[in-house]
C-alpha positions in Angstrom: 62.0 120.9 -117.1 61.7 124.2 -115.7 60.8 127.2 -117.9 63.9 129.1 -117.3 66.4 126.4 -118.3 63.9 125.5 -121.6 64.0 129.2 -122.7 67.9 128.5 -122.8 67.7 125.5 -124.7 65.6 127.0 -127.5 67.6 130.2 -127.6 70.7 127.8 -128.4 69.0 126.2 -130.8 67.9 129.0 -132.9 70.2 131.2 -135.9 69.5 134.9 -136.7 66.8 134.7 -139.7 65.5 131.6 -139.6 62.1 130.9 -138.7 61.7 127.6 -136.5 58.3 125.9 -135.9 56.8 124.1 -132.6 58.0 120.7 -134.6 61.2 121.7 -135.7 61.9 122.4 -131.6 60.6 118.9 -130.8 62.5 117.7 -133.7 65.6 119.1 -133.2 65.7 120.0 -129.0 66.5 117.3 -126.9 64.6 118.8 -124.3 61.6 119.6 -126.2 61.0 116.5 -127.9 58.9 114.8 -124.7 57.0 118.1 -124.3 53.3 118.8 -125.8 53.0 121.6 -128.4 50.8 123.7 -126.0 54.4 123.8 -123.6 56.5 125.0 -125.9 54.3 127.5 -127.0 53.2 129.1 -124.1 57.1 129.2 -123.1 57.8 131.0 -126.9 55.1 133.3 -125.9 56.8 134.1 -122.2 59.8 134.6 -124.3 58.3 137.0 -127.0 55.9 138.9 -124.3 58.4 139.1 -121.3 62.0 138.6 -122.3 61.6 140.3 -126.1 63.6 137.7 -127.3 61.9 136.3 -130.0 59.1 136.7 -132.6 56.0 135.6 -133.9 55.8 135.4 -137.3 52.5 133.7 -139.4 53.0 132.4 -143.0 49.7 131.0 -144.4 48.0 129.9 -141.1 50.9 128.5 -140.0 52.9 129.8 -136.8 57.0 130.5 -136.7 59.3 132.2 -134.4 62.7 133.9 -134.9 65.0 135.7 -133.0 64.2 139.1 -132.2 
């Protein structure tokens, strides 16, 4: 799946203050559930670096994102 149309799908997927993990997307994302967790990250991070569309948020060692 190309990055642009996996961006969409996640954006769908997520609500105004809730923080998601990588397994909640694979969980929960028809389109991410076939992907590595490396994939998804890297496109989370395109999203939060390039687009400003989400955000990183770490809890105890452990990784979320939000909308921005």
């Amino acid at each position: 799946m190309e990055n642009e149309a996996l961006k969409v799908e996640l954006l769908n997927h997520m609500e105004v203050n809730t923080l998601y993990s990588i397994s909640d997307f694979q969980k929960h994302v028809e389109a991410c559930a076939d992907l590595s967790n490396q994939k998804i990250a890297a496109v989370l991070r395109q999203m939060k670096d390039n687009d400003k569309t989400v955000e990183k948020v770490e809890d105890k060692r452990k990784v979320y994102w939000k909308l921005a």
